[in-house]
Every structure is written in structure tokens, then in C-alpha cells.
N, C-alpha and C positions, 0 to 999 in steps of 0.2 A: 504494500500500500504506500504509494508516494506520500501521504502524510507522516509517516512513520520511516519512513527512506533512510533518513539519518542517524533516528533515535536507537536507543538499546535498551531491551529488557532488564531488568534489573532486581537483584534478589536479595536477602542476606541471610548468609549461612551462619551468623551468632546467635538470630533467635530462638527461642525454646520451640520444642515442636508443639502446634495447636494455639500456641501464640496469637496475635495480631501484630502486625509490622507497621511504624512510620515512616516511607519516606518522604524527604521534604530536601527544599530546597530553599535558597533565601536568596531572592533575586532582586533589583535595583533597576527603577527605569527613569532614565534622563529626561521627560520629557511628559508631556498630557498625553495621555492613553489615547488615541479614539476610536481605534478598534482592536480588541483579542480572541482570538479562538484557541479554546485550549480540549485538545482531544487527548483521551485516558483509555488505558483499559488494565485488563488483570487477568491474572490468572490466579484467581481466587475470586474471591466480593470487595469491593473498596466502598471509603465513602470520601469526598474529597472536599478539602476545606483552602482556604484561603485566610491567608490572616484571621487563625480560628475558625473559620464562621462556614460550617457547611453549606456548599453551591447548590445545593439540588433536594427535592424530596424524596427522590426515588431509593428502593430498596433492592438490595441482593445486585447490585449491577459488576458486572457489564450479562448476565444474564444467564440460563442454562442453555446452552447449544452443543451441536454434537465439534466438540473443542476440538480433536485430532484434524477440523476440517474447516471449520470457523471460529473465531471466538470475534464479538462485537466490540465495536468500542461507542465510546459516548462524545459529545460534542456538546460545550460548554462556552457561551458568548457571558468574558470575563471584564470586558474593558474598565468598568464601574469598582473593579474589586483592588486594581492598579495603576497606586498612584503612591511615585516614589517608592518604598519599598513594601516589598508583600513576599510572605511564607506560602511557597506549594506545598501543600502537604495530602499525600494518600495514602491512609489507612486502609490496609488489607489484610482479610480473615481470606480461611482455608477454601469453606462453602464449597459447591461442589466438583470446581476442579481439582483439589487437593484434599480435603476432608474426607469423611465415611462415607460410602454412598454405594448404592443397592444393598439385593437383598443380602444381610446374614450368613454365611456358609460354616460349615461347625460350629456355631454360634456368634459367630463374630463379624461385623457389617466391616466389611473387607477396604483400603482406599484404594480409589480409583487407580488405572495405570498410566493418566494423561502424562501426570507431571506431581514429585513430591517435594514441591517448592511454590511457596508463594511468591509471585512475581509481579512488576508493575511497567507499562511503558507509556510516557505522554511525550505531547509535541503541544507547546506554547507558541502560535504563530500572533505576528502584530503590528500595528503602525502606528507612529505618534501623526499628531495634530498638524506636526511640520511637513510629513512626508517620511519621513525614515521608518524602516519596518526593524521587526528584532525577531530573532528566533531561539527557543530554549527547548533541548530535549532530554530525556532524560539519558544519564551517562555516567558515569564513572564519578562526578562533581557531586551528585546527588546522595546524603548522609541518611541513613537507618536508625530509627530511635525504640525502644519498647513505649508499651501502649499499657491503660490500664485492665485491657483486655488479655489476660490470660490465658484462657482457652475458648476457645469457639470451633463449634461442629454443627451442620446442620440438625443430625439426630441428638446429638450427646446437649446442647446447648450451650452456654456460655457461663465463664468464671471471672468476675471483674473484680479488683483490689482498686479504690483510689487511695491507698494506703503506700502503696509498693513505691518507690523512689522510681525516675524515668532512669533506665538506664540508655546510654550512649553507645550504638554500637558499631559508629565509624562509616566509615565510604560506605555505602554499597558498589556489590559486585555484580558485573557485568553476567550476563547468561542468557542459554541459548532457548529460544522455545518453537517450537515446529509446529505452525500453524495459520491460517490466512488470516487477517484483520481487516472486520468488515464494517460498515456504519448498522448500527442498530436498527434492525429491522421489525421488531414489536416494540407496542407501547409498554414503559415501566413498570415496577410492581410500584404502588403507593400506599400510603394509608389512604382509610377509606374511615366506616364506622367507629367510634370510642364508646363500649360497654361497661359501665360500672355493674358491680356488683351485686345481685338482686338478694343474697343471702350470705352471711357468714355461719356454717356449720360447723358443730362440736361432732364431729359421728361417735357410734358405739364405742370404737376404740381410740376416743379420744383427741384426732386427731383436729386441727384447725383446716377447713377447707372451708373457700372462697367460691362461689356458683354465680359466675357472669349469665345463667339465663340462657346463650347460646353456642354450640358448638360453633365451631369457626378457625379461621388459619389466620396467624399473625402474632404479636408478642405481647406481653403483658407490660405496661407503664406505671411505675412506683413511684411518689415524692417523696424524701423522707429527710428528714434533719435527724441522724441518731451520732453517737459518743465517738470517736475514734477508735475502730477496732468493730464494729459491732456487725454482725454477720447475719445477711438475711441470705436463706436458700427456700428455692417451692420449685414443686414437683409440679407436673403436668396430667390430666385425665377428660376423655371424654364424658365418662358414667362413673356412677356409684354402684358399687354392688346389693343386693338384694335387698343388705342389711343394711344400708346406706353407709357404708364403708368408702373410701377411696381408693380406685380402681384404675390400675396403668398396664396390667399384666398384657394385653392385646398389644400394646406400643412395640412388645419382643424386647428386641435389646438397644432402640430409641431410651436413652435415659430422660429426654428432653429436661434437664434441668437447669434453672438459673441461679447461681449464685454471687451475693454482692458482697462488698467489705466495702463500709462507711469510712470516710475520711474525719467527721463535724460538721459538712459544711452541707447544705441542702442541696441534695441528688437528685438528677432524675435518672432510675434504672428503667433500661431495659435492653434488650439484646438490639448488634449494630449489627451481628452477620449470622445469625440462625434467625427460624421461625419456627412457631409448633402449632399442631394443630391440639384444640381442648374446649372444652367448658368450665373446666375446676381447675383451680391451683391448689396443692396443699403448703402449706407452708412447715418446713422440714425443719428450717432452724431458726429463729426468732431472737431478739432481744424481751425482754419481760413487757417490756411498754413498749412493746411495737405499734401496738394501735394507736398511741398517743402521739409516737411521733410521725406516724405515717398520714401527709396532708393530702394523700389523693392514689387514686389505683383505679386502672383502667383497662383492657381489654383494645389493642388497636389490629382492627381486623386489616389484613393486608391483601391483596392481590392486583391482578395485573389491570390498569388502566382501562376500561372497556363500559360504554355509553349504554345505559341502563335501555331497551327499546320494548321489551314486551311487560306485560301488565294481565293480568288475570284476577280477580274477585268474584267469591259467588253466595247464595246461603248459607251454604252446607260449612259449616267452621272449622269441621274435619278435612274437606277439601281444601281449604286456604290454608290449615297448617301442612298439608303437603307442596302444594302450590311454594310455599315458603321453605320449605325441606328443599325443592329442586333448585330454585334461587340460591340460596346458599351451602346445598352443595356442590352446586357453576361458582359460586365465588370461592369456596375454601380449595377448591382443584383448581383454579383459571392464577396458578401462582407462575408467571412466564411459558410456562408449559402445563398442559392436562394432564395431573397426576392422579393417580387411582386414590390415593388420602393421603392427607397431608400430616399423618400424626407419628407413623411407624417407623420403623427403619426400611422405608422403601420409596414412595414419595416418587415414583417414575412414570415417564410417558406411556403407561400402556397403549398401546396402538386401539387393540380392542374397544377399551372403555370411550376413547376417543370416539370411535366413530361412532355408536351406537346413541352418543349423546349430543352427538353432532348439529343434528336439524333443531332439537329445542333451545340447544347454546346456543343458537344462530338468532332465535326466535326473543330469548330474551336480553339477548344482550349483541352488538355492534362485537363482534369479533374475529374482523376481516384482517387485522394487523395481527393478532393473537397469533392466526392458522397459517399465515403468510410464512410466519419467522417460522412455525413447529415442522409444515411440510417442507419448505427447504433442509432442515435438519434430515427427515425421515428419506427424502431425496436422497441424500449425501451418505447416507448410509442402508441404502438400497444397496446389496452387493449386483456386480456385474450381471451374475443371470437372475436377476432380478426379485431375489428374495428379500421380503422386508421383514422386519425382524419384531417380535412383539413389544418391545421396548423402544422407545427414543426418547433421547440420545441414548447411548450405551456409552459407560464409563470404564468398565474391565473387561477382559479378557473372556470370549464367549465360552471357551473353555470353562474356568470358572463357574460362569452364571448363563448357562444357555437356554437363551429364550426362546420357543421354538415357531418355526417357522408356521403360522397356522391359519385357517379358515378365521376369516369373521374378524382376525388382528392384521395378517397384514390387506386384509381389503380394505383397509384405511384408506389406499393412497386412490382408490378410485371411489368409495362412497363419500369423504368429507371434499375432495376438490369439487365433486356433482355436488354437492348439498349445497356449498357454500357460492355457486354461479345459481344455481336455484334458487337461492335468499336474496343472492345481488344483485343477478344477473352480472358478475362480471368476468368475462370470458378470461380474464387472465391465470384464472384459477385452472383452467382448463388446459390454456395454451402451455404453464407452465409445468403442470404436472402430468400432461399426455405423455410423452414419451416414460414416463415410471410406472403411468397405469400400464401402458401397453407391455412392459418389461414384465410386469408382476403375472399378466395374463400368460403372458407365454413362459413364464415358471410352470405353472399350472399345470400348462397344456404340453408340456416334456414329462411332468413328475407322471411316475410311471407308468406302465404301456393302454392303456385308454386315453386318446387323446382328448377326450369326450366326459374323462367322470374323475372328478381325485378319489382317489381310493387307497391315499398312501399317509403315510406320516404319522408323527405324534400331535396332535390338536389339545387342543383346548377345550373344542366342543361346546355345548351348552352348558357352559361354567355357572355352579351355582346351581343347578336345576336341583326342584322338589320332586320330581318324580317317585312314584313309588318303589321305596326299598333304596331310593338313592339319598335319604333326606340329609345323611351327614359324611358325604362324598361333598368331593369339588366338581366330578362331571358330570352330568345328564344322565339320563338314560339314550337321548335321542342318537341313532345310530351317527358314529362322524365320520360315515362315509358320506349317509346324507348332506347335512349340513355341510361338509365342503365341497360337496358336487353343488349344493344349491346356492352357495356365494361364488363359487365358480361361475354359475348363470350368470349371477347377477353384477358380477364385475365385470362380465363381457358385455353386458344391457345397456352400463352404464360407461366403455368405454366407446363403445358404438351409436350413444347419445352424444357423448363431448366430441368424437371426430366428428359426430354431421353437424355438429354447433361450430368447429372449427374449416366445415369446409371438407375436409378430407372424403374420401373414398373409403370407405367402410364396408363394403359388399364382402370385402374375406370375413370379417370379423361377423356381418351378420348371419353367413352361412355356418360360420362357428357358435353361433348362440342356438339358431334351428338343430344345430347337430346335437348341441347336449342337450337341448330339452328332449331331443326323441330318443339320444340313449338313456337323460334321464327316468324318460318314462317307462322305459322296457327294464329297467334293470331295479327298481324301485316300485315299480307299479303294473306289473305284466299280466295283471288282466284284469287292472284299472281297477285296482285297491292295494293301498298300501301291505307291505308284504307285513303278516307277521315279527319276525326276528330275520336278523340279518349275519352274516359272517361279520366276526368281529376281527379285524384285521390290525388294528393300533397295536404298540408293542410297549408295555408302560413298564418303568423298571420296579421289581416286587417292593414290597410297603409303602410306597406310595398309596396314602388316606386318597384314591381316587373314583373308586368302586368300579375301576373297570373288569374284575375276576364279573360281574353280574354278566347277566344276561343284555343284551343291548336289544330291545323290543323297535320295531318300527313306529308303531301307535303310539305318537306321543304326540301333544301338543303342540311340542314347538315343531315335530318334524311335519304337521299337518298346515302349519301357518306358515313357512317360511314356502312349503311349494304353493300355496293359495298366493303368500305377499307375493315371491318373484315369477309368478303364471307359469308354472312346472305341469301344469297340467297339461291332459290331452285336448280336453274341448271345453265347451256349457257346463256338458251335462257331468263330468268328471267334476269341474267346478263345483258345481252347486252337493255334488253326491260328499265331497272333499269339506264341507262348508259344516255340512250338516254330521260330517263325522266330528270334527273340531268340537261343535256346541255338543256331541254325545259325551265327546271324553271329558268335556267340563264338566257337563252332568255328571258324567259319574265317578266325577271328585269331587261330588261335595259341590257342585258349583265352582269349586277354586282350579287356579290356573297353578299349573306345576313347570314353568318355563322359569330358564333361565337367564344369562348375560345375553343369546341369541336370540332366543324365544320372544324374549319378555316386549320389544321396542314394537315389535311388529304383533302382536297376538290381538290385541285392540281395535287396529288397522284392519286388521284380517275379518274379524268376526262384522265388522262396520261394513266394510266394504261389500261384503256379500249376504248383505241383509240380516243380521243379528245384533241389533244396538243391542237392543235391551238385553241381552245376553252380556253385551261389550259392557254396559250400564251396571249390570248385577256384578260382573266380577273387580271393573272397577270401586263396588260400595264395597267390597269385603269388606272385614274387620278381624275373622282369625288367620292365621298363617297356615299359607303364604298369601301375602296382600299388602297394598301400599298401605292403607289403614292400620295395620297390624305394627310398622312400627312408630306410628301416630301415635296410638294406645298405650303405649309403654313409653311415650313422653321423647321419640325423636324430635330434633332442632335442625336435622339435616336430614339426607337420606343412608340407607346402611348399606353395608355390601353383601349382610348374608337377610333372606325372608326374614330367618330367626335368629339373628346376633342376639337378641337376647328371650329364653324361651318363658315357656309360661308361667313358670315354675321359680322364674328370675334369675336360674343359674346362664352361662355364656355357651355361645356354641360353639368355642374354640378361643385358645390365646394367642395364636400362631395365624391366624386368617382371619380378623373379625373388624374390620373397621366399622366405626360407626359415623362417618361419613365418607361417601361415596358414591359418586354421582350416580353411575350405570341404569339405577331402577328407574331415576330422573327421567330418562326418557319417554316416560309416557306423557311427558310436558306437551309434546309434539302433539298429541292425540286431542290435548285437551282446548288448544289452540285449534286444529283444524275441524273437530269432529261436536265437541260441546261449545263453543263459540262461531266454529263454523266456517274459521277462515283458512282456506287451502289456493296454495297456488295451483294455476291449470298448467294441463302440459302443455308446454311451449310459450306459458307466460313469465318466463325468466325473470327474477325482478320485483316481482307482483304488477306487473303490467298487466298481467289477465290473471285473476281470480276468481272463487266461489264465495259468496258470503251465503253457505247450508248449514246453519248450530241445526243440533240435532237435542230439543229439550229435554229435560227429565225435573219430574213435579219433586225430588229428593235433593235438587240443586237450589230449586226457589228460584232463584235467578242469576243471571251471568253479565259480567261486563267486563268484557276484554279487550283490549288494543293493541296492533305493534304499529312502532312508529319505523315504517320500512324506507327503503330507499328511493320510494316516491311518494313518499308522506305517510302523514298516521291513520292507520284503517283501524275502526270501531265495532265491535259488534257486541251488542247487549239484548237479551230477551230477560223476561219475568212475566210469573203468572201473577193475573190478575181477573179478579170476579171469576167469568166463565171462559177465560180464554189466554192467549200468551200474546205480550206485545212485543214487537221483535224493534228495535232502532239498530241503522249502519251510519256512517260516515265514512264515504269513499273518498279518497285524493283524486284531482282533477290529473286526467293521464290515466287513469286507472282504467280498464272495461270489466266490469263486475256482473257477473250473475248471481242474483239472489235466487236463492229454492228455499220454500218453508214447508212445513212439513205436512198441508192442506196441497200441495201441489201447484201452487203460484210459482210462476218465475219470472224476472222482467233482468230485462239488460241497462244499467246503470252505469255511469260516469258521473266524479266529483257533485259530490253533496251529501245532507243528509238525505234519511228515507227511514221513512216509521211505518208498521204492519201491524194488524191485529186478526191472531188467527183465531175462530171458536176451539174450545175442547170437544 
């Protein structure tokens, strides 16, 4: 990068390891500033000050990308800050180029293999008032100081002394780091919400915990004037245990803890270079009168930059606390990158959870900068024949920690670029990531000898699924031959969508979609009913808690939705025969849906689309497990990642796998937007240039009003009953072509305005 041309990384090998590092500089300038640009970056987290006074709001920067192949830098207009003389100074923690990061292996959250050194590079470019420019990079000139930051880790937390004297620890040294330096391509992480405390708790055993009210991702904010020497530390917790205990055991070996050492003088704590995700703090170690001295404590929720656009409200108070679960947990995951949770020792891009939460994240929140920077990363670490890998970025050695190549995860790279030219209509999404869909297709379509079906590998499968006899497995029942033959379909649908949107020549590609629906259906459905049982072909290594030693049944839910969502069928009448198998097997579970991370996005869709609301309606009222209600009922603030994280009986359903925020179930957001509100884009209205405003009521809702504020303004749509009938109100943006459907059978073709309806019951 020509900005950085001259400059050199720079390290120092006297700090302690886990540390935070100063370097600083003390520079002189002859003259009235009138313009500076001063670009930074790290390899670690920095935060950067000037004569004391930090530049910027932003957190965790220069950001998480896949580092062996980008790392960002940041861009800072200084002029105002230099005048005469002024201190460069950037502090840098570990975070997660150098820190702990993924999963755990023999117990222990392994560091990455980018780089075990914190390192910093800037270039100070400028002109005075006269005309004269000046330029400062960093080099050899540039001095290393210790910080009051002690330790810092993303999982482990942070250790601060204002007690500890500054130590001096000379030049820094020169050093080498391999990798391209790019302009920041997503919006920052910021503070957002500040939650005080809705309860200070004594639980059974005594201990002191704090209940901020809401799970959430970011740090905790302390005041406090206490003695010199005096040591505050607190622990971190989503839940209480049964007995309202304090409960961190799910976190694994994420210690997340903060601890402080008081100087006298009035602090504010909180962490510069982790975050955690929690609703509880306990407080571990105190001074006696801590409450006394302590002038304020707060809760700063953190995540990436991103314009609040969808809105949902309705009767039903159990629905708006879910409504509010999907919301926050899109902001506790939307931390630079879409992480599965933000509490454990894990905290990665699963590709998976990505995409299946994709269309609602789109819906409630502007997150076109977000997916811009995350699929470039997933690009860049697409290998050559085109395998993408269920993690991004990846930080060690897939040896190590192999994440496997699978259905449903890496179709990331073709359902979120469609999704997101769908919400924007902006073809760039397309033009940018076509050549990686078309890569990942033709992985597919080599792995082994059916050019036409995957029928190989180790998957993922319907992660999560309740099916029966699987309820405390991580896989499904549903066959994952299925389920990867059926995203097979469906990522050739949708690469053959983005080519004719770019113009190209698709005719190979479509005769390739005709080909695997028909050996779909011969090999899955060969005389036009789902087969029984199927050869179980995955190869899972023994004790793996996966339940693959069962039986792998065909009849299952999600295997019956996914060929209904991506039209696997043979005709109509297979359709409708497929439709009404689905609503049997709900029947006869009880009503409840047994789908999981696969299943579960589409199951809604599915039963709507071919004429079972009310079915769609009953399974979304649930309230026991499995059901979005069900962890409503036990006092979710976010969404969980297992049905039963915690069961009836109040014990957990694992320590090892149990977040309790996690977006994945969220995606029925999408449903609630298009299907009970009403508003869906048509095909080929990219954009919401051509939509449907069809809500589909229900008298257990009362009423609805929803809006997103899309990319050609804000479209409304509200119903509620009233006396003997339902009153529907839209507000369409002008540019819009709108069809309204109600549910009497009226339809009219609108543009820009309101428009109010009154149907009879």
C-alpha cells in the first residue's frame, strides 16, 4: 500500500506477554497545521490518542478479517489535534490476531498462528498553512512504554493496575509482518445502549450479583473513587441456575473476567481490548464499601455501526418479546463479523448461522457494509477448488481445528450475496461474488461420482434438530444426503438467478439445476414418496455426542420443507401430496416442529406457501419445547442456540454447547415480516421496487404494525381487529409498484401513498 510505502511495523519484544503496549512518538511542527491525515493499523486492537485525548469512538479496531490476507487500517483527519507539539501514541492489546481464539482443543482455547506479536504501523501525512507538507512514519524513532493494562484477551478478559509505575521500554523494534493493508471496508464497532442495573442479588450461596435486565455483547462501565491498592474483580454470566445461583459453566474455558487495582483517584473501569457477552456480573473480589464508593455502573452494549431499518409490534406481548430476542441477538452477533455468540471461547464467523439469518438481518437493520467486508474475507479464503470452509476468518491451522466442508455452511457464498441484491437490489453483491458462487458449485459437482447429488462428506446437517430419539444429539435425524443434494439445488437456483441478473449465459448451469432435480427425485422419491430410511453414508469419528450410530429416517420435517422451499418436486400434484405430508408429521408431534439450524428458516415458508397458515400460525404460538415461545417462558432476552438450553426441570442441556444467545432461530424474523405483516418482495422486484403488501391475520396477534425503511423509502403495513372485521393501513414509497391481497380476495395495484381497507370477519 503506497500509504504505508515507507513506514515499518513495529513491535516490542520487553513486554510481558498479554500485556498492552505504548507506542508513541513526540513530534514538533513548525508551523499552523491545515491539513493531516494520519492512517494506523495493528496487529492486535489499538486505540489511538493524541496528546492524551483519544481520536475516535470506535472499538476493537483495525477489525477481525481473514489477516494472512488483509488486515484494515483506519484513516484519521488530525489537523485540529497539531499544533506545535503533540504525543502519537497507540495502545495495543492482543484481540484476535495475537490472543486466544477458537475453539478449545484438550481444553485449552489455543492462539492463533497469524503472528505472536503485537504490532503497530502508521503514516502521518500533512501540510502547513504556508504550503510545506511533512511526513512521519513509524520506525525505529518510535519509543514503547507499559500501559496500565496488564492483560487482555478476548475470552480471558482484562487485568488493569493504575497502581503499577509506567515502565520505559526503549526504541521499539523494527519487524516483519506478511500481509496486504487495506482501507477499512465495514462500519466500526461503537457503543450503542448504556444499561444500568435492574437488581443487585445476594443468591443462595451468597454471592453478590448485578442483573443488567438484558443479555447483550459489550463491557461493563465502573466509577469509582476507592483507597490505593483496592481490588475490584467480577465475573461474567448469561443465566442463573435453577436455584438462582451464578452460572458461567456454558462460557467453557472463556474466563471472561475483569479485574481492577485502584490508584485514589476517580476511575472509570472498563475493558479497552476485550468484550463479553452477559447479563450478570458477579462481583469476585470487593473492597467492604464498595457500594459506597462506587458512583455509577453500567452495561455498554457494543456492536458494529448498522442503521436501525425494520420495526415490528403487535398484541400478543409474547411475540414482541421475541420480536426483541431476534433484534438483539443481530446486535450481540453483528460484532465486525456474524458470530454464533458472543460469550464462549468461540465467538466465530460461522458461515452456517450467517446465512440462514441473513434475509431478516437485512430486514432489520442496513447491513450492506457489514457483508461487504465479511464476504470479501470468506472470498479470500475460499480454497482454489472452491471449498469454503464453515468458519470465517480462520485463525489456526485447519489441522488443529477442522471445520468441515458442509451443506447449508458453505452455501453462504451464494445465498447471502442473492439475499442481500434482493434487499438492495445492488448488483454489486453479485458481480462481486459470482465467480466464488460458481467455484463452490463446481466443488459440489466433482465431490464424488454423481455429478447430480452430494452424497459424500462429513456435514453438519440439520444441526440442532429435535427429532425423535435425537433430542440430545447435535444432528438431525434428517438424512444429509438429502439436505446436501437439496442446497446443492438450491445454490445452483441461485447462481443461475445472479448470472441472468449479470447478463451472462446460464443455459449450462440451468440444465444443471433440471439434472439434479430429476436425479433428485429418482433417488429420494422413486415412486413419488419420500423413501423410508436411507443408507447412511457420513463417517463420524466414535464418541462424538452426534447421534449418528441412529437410524437416519427420511420423514422428517425439515427433509419434507426444504424439497417443498427449493421445488424438488416432480409436479402439482407431488407438491400438494409433499405439503400435506409436512402438516401430518407436525400432527403427529404434538403439533410441534422438530427442525433444526436447516429446517427451522424455511419450515414457516413452506407450510404458508402451500396453503397451511394456520398450521404455520399454531406452530409459531407454541409455548413447550421445541418452540420460539418456549424460551420466552423461561425468561430469554435474546435468542438460544439449543430449543432446550435450559429444560423444564431448570437443569442445562449441556456446558460444552449451550449459548444462550444466538441468533440462528432469529430467522423466523423473515417470516414475520413477509407472511404476518405481509410484506414480501416479488420476483424480479430487486430492491423492493415491486412488492406484495399480503399480512396474513390471526385474531391471537390483535394487531400488527410493521415497517422497513428500505432502499426506496419506508413501506408500512398495519392490520387490527376491530368490531366485526380487520382494518388493514399501507404506506407505499412513490417508485414502488405494490400489490395488495387481503384475505376476502381484493387486490389493486398501488404506487406511493397511503391506502386503508376494511375486511368483514
Amino acid at each position: 500500500m503506497e500509504i504505508f510505502k515507507s513506514a515499518n511495523w513495529i513491535t516490542c519484544a520487553l513486554a510481558n506477554e498479554g500485556s498492552a503496549i505504548a507506542f508513541y512518538r513526540n513530534l514538533s511542527f513548525s508551523g499552523k497545521v491545515k491539513m493531516a491525515d494520519l492512517y494506523v493499523s495493528a496487529v492486535g486492537v489499538y486505540d489511538l490518542f493524541i496528546n492524551g485525548k483519544k481520536i475516535d469512538e470506535n472499538y476493537m479496531k483495525p477489525g477481525f478479517t481473514s489477516y494472512k490476507n488483509r488486515l484494515q487500517y483506519q484513516h484519521f483527519s488530525v489537523a485540529e489535534h497539531l499544533n506545535g507539539n503533540a504525543e502519537i501514541r497507540i495502545e495495543a492489546g492482543a484481540g484476535w490476531a495475537v490472543g486466544h481464539h477458537m475453539h478449545q482443543i484438550n481444553g485449552v482455547s489455543p492462539k492463533n498462528l497469524f503472528s505472536k506479536e503485537i504490532a503497530v504501523i502508521a503514516t502521518l501525512t500533512g501540510e502547513y498553512e504556508d504550503g510545506r507538507t511533512f511526513v512521519f512514519q513509524t520506525d525505529g524513532d518510535w519509543n514503547a512504554r507499559s500501559t496500565e493494562v496488564l492483560f487482555s484477551d478476548i475470552y480471558e478478559g482484562e487485568t488493569v493496575d493504575f497502581t503499577k509505575p509506567v515502565v520505559e521500554y526503549g526504541k521499539a523494534q523494527i519487524t516483519q509482518i506478511q500481509t496486504n493493508l487495506v482501507a477499512q471496508i465495514g462500519e466500526g464497532v461503537v457503543e450503542n445502549e448504556r444499561l444500568t442495573p435492574i437488581a443487585v442479588i445476594t443468591t443462595p450461596k451468597g454471592e453478590t450479583v448485578l442483573d443488567f435486565g438484558q443479555n447483550l455483547t459489550g463491557v461493563v462501565e465502573m466509577v469509582v473513587k476507592g483507597k490505593e491498592g483496592d481490588k475490584i474483580s467480577f465475573s461474567c454470566a448469561e443465566v442463573l441456575d435453577k436455584d438462582g445461583n451464578f452460572y458461567n459453566d456454558n462460557y467453557r474455558s472463556a474466563k471472561n473476567q475483569m479485574t481492577y487495582v485502584v490508584d485514589g483517584n476517580l476511575r472509570t473501569l472498563k475493558p479497552k481490548f476485550s468484550f463479553q457477552g452477559f447479563r450478570y456480573i458477579r462481583l469476585d473480589e470487593k473492597p467492604e464499601d464498595f457500594f459506597e464508593k462506587l458512583q455509577s455502573v453500567c452495561a455498554i452494549v457494543l456492536h458494529t455501526k448498522m442503521k436501525r431499518t425494520g420495526y415490528f409490534v403487535c398484541g400478543n406481548e409474547k411475540i414482541n418479546q421475541l420480536y426483541h430476542n431476534i433484534i438483539w441477538g443481530q446486535k450481540s452477533n453483528y460484532l465486525d463479523i456474524p458470530t454464533d455468540c458472543p460469550q464462549r471461547d468461540e465467538r466465530l464467523g460461522w458461515t452456517g448461522d450467517a446465512q440462514v439469518f441473513c434475509r431478516t438481518a437485512s430486514y432489520n437493520f442496513d447491513v450492506r457494509n457489514f457483508f461487504k467486508k465479511w464476504l470479501g474475507d470468506v472470498r479470500l479464503e475460499q480454497t482454489e477448488d472452491g471449498e469454503v470452509l464453515g468458519v470465517v476468518p480462520q485463525l489456526i491451522d485447519r489441522k488443529l481445528f477442522s471445520t468441515r466442508i458442509s451443506a447449508g455452511w458453505g452455501d453462504c457464498i451464494t445465498i447471502i450475496p442473492y439475499e442481500l441484491y434482493r434487499v438492495y437490489g445492488d448488483k454489486s453483491f453479485l458481480s462481486e461474488n459470482f465467480d466464488a458462487m460458481q467455484k463452490w458449485v463446481e466443488y459440489i459437482r466433482r465431490t464424488g461420482d454423481n455429478e447430480y447429488l452430494w452424497l459424500t462428506g462429513y456435514h453438519y446437517g440439520d444441526w440442532l434438530a429435535m427429532d425423535e430419539g435425537m433430542e440430545d444429539s447435535y444432528v438431525g435425524a434428517t438424512s444429509n444426503d438429502l439436505v446436501a443434494s437439496a442446497f446443492y439445488a438450491y445454490s445452483v437456483e441461485l447462481l443461475v438467478k445472479a448470472g441472468k441478473a449479470l447478463g451472462k449465459d446460464m443455459r449450462e448451469y440451468e440444465q444443471l439445476r433440471q439434472n439434479i432435480k430429476k436425479e433428485f427425485c429418482a433417488y429420494f422419491m422413486p415412486e413419488g414418496e419420500l423413501l423410508e430410511e436411507y443408507p447412511y453414508t457420513e463417517k463420524i469419528p466414535k464418541g462424538k455426542k452426534s447421534g449418528c450410530d441412529a437410524v437416519r429416517k427420511g420423514l422428517t420435517q425439515t427433509a419434507v420443507t426444504l424439497i417443498l422451499q427449493f421445488a424438488l418436486y416432480k409436479d402439482e400434484t407431488q407438491k400438494t401430496a409433499l405439503a400435506k405430508k409436512l402438516d401430518e408429521l407436525i400432527e403427529a408431534n404434538g403439533g410441534k416442529m422438530t427442525t433444526g439450524f436447516l429446517g427451522t428458516p424455511y419450515l414457516l415458508h413452506a407450510l404458508t406457501e402451500t396453503g397451511y397458515v394456520k398450521r404455520a400460525y399454531d406452530v409459531f404460538f407454541r409455548e413447550d419445547n421445541p418452540s420460539w415461545l418456549y424460551s420466552v417462558n423461561h425468561g430469554a432476552t435474546t435468542m438460544w442456540e439449543h430449543w432446550n438450553g435450559i429444560k423444564e426441570d431448570g437443569s442445562f442441556w449441556s456446558t460444552d454447547m449451550n449459548s444462550f444467545n444466538h441468533y440462528a432461530y432469529g430467522a423466523v424474523g423473515d417470516w414475520m415480516y413477509e407472511t404476518v405483516a405481509g410484506i414480501k418482495i416479488k420476483e424480479g422486484g430487486e430492491g423492493f421496487e415491486k412488492i406484495y403488501l399480503a399480512p396474513h391475520p390471526d385474531k391471537r396477534l390483535g394487531f400488527v404494525d410493521c415497517s422497513i425503511d428500505s432502499v426506496k423509502g419506508k413501506i408500512e403495513s398495519k392490520w387490527r381487529y376491530i368490531d366485526d372485521g380487520i382494518k388493514f393501513e399501507f404506506n407505499v414509497p412513490y417508485g414502488v409498484d405494490a400489490e395488495i391481497r387481503l384475505p376476502d380476495g381484493q387486490s389493486e395495484r398501488v404506487t406511493g401513498g397511503n391506502y386503508t381497507y376494511f375486511v368483514k370477519n
